[in-house]
C-alpha positions as CSV (number, residue, x, y, z in Angstrom):
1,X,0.0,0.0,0.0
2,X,1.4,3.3,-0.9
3,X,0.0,5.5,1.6
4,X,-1.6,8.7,0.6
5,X,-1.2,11.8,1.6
6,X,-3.2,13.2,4.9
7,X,-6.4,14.2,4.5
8,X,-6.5,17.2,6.6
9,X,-4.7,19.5,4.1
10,X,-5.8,22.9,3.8
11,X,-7.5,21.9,0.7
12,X,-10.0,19.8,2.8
13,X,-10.5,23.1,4.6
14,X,-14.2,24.7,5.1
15,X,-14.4,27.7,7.6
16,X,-18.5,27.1,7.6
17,X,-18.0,23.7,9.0
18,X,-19.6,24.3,12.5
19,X,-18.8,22.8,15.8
20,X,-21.6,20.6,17.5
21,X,-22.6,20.6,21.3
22,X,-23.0,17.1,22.2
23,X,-22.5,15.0,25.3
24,X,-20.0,13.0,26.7
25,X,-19.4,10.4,29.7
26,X,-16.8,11.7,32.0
27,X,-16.5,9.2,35.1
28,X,-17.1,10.5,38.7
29,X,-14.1,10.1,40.9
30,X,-14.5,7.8,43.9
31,X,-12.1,5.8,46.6
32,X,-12.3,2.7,44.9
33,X,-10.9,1.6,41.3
34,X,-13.6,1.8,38.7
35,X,-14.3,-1.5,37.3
36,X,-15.9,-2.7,33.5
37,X,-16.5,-6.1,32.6
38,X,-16.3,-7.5,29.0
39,X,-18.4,-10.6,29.3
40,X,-21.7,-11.3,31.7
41,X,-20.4,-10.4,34.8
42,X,-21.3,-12.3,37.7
43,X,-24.3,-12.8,39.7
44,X,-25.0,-9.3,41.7
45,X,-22.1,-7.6,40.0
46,X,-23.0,-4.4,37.6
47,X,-21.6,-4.1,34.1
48,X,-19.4,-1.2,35.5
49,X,-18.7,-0.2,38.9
50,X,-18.0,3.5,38.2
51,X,-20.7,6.8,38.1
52,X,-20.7,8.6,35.0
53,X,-21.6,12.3,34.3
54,X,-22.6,13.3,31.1
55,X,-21.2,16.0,30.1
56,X,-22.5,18.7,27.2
57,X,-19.0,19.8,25.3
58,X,-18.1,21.7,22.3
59,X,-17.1,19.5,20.0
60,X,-15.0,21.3,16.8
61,X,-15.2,19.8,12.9
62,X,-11.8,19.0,12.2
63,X,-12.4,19.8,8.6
64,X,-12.4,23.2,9.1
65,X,-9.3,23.8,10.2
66,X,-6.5,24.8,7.5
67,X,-3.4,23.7,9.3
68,X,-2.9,19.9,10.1
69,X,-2.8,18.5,13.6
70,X,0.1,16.2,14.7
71,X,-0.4,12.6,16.4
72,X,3.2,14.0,18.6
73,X,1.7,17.5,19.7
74,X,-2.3,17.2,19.8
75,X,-2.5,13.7,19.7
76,X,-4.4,12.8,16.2
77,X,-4.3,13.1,13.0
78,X,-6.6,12.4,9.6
79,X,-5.3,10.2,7.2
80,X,-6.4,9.4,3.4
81,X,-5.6,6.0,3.5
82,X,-7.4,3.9,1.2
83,X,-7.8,0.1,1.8
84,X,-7.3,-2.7,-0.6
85,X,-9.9,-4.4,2.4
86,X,-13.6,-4.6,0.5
87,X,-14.6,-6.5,3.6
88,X,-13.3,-5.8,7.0
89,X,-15.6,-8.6,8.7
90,X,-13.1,-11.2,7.1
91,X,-10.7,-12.0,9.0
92,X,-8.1,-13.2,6.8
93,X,-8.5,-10.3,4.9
94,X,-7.9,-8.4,8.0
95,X,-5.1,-9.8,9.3
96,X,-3.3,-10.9,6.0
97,X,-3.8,-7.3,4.2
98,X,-4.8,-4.4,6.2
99,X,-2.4,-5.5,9.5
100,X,0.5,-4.9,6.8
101,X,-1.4,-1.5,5.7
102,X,-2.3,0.1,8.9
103,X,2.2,-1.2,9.8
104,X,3.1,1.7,6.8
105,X,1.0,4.2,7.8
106,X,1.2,4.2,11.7
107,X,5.1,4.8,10.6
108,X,4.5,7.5,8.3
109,X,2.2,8.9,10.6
110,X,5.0,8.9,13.9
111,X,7.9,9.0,11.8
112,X,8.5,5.6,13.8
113,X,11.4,2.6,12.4
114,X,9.1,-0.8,13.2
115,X,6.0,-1.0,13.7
116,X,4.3,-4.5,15.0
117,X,0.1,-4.4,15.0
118,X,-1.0,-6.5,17.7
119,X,-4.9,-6.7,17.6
120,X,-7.9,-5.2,16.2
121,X,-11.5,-4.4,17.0
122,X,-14.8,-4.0,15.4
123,X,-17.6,-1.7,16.5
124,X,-20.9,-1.6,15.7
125,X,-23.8,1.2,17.2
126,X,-26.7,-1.2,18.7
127,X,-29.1,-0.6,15.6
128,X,-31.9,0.4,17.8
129,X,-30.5,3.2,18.9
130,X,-30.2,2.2,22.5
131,X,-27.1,4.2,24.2
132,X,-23.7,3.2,23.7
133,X,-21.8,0.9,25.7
134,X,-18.9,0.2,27.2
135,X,-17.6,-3.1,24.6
136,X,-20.3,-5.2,25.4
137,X,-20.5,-8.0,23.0
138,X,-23.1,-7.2,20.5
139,X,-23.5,-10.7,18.4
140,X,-19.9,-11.5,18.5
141,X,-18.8,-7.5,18.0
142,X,-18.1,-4.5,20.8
143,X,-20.8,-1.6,20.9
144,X,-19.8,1.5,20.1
145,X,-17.9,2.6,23.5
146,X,-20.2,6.1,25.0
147,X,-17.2,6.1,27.9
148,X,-14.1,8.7,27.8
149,X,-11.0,6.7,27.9
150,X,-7.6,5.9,26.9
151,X,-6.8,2.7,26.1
152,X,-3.6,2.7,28.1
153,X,-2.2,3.9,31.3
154,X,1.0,4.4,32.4
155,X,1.6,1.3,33.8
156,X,-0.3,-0.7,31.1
157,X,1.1,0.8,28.2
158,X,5.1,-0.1,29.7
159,X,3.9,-3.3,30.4
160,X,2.4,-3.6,26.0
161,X,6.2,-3.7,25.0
162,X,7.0,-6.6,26.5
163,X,3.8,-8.6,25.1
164,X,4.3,-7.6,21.2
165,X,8.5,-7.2,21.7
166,X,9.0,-10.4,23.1
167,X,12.6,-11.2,21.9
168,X,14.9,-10.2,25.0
169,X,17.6,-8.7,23.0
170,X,15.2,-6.5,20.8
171,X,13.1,-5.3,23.8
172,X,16.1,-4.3,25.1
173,X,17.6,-2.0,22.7
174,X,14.8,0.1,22.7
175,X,14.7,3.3,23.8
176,X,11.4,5.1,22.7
177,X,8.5,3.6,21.6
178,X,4.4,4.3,21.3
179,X,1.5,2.6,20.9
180,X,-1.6,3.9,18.0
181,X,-4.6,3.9,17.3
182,X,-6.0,3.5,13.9
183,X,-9.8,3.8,13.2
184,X,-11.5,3.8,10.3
185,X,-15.3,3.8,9.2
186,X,-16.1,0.3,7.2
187,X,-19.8,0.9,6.3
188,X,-19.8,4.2,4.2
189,X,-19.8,7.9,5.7
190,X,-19.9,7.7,9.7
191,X,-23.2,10.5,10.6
192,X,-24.2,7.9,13.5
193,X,-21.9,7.6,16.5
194,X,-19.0,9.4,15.5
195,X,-15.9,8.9,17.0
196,X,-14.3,12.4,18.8
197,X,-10.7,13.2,20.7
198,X,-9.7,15.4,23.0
199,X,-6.6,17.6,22.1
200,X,-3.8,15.9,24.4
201,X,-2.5,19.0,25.2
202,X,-5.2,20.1,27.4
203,X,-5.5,16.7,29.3
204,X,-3.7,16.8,32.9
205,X,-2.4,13.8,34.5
206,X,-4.8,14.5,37.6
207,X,-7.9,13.9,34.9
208,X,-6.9,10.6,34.2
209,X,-8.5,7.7,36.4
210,X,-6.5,4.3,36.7
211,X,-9.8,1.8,35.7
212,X,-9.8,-1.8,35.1
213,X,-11.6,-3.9,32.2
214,X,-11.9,-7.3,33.3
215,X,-11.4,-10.0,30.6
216,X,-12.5,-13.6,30.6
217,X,-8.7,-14.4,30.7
218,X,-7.4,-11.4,31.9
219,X,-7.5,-7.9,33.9
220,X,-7.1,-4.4,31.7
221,X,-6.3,-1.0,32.6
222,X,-7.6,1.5,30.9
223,X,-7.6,5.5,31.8
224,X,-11.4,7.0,32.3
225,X,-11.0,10.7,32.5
226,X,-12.7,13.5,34.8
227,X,-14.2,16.6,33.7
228,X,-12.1,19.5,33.2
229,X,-13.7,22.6,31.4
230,X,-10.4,22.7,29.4
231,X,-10.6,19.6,27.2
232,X,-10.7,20.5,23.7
233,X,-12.7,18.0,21.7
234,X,-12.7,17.2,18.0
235,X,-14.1,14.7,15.6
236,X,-13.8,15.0,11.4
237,X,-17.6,15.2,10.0
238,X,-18.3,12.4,7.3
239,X,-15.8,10.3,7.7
240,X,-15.4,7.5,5.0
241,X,-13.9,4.3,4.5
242,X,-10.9,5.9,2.3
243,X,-10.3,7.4,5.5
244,X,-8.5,7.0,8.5
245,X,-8.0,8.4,12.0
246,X,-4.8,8.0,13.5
247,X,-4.6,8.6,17.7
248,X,-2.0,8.0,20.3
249,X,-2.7,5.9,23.4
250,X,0.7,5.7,25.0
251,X,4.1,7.2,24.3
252,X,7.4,6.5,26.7
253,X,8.9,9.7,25.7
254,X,7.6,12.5,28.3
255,X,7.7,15.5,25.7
256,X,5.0,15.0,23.1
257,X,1.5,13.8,23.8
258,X,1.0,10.5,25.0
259,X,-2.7,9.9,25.8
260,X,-5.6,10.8,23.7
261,X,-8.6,10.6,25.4
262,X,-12.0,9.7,22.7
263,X,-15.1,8.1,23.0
264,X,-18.2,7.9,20.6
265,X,-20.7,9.9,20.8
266,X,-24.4,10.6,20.1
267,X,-24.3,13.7,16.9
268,X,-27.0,15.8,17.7
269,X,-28.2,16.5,14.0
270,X,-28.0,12.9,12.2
271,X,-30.7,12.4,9.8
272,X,-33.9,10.1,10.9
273,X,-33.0,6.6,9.3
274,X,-29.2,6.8,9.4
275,X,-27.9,3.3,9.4
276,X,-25.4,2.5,12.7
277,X,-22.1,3.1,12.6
278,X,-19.4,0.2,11.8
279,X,-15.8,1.0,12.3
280,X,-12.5,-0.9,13.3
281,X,-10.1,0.0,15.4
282,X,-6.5,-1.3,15.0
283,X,-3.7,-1.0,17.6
284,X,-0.3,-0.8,16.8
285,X,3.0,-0.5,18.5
286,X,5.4,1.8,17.1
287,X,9.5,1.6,18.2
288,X,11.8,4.8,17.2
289,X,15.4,4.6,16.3
């Protein structure tokens, strides 16, 4: 795949592009670690342990700006990227083409040496419009996720090098390294359940909440985030399946952003019979010379 230029030029540009108003789950801070489960969770438990407060935020249409963002400084950037993919629920197709694609352009997106992707995701908004959830299984496929997070934390995201580096030599040698996000619409323009992120920049480390995700196998952390009234949100209006969204979750370097907050959320002015949004969401490890 030759990987095409980014789609947030200034050509894409349009000033009249207006922001939406929208809401968004920020989690309420408690004594105790909040808690999400993946699967049924046991008999008493709840789904998730934490208190969410919804939140009405500006939310700003990439597209309008003429100056591209940066995945190192605000966290995100918008990538034309077409797939060679025709259908992203086969797996083979998945793995055997667009893992290779998504390698190329998470490096020409960081400016990264190696690159290893290490899983992938796909989301689909509950078709009766029921609100979104926090990847519970939807017929074999995570809901659209309606919480603030980052997929990594601090401690999470050192320990990720060690499960996709696992040759002791090579993990070794080095000495920067970060971890993507790559996101891209597979049914058509996304005007359902758009996906927004919050400019890393204006994200403290006191907003971000140590949560677990509990696993059949396994225990997660994830970062929720509190409200703070200086969170600066974006999401890019119409997004198609040429096109992809690439957002940092981690970064061992200390200077540049490291977490980029997103969640989904519900677009105030999408049309009356809009079908649910499909996406998939790739993750990829990223190590620097």
């Amino acid at each position: 795949m030759a990987v095409a230029v980014a789609a947030q030029r200034s050509t894409f540009a349009d000033p009249n592009r207006p922001p939406v108003h929208a809401a968004l789950s920020y989690v309420v801070r408690s004594a105790s670690v909040p808690r999400s489960y993946t699967y049924p969770p046991p008999a008493g438990e709840p789904w998730e342990s934490a208190d969410f407060d919804r939140r009405t935020v500006r939310i700003a249409d990439g597209r309008r700006h003429p100056g591209a963002t940066s995945v190192h400084r605000e966290g995100f950037e918008l990538w034309d990227a077409p797939s060679a993919v025709s259908d992203f629920l086969d797996h083979d197709a998945v793995t055997g083409t667009y893992y290779a694609e998504c390698a190329e352009l998470a490096l020409a997106a960081t400016g990264a040496a190696r690159a290893y992707v290490f899983d992938h995701l796909l989301r689909r908004r509950e078709p009766d419009g029921t609100p979104l959830t926090f990847g519970r299984p939807d017929q074999g496929r995570a809901g659209a996720n309606g919480r603030i997070h980052n997929d990594y934390t601090e401690a999470s995201g050192r320990r990720r090098l060690g499960l996709v580096v696992t040759d002791p030599a090579e993990r070794a040698a080095v000495r920067r390294y970060s971890i993507v996000n790559i996101w891209r619409p597979i049914r058509g323009p996304v005007l359902d359940a758009p996906l927004a992120v919050c400019d890393a920049r204006t994200v403290a480390a006191d907003d971000l909440v140590t949560a677990e995700v509990l696993y059949p196998r396994r225990t997660g952390e994830i970062y929720f985030v509190a409200h703070s009234p200086g969170h600066r949100w974006t999401f890019f209006s119409g997004m198609d399946r040429h096109e992809a969204l690439v957002f940092k979750q981690f970064d061992s370097a200390q200077d540049v952003a490291r977490f980029t907050p997103h969640s989904a959320f519900d677009h105030p002015h999408t049309p009356p019979g809009t079908p649910p949004r499909e996406s998939i969401e790739l993750r990829c490890l990223v190590v620097y010379d």
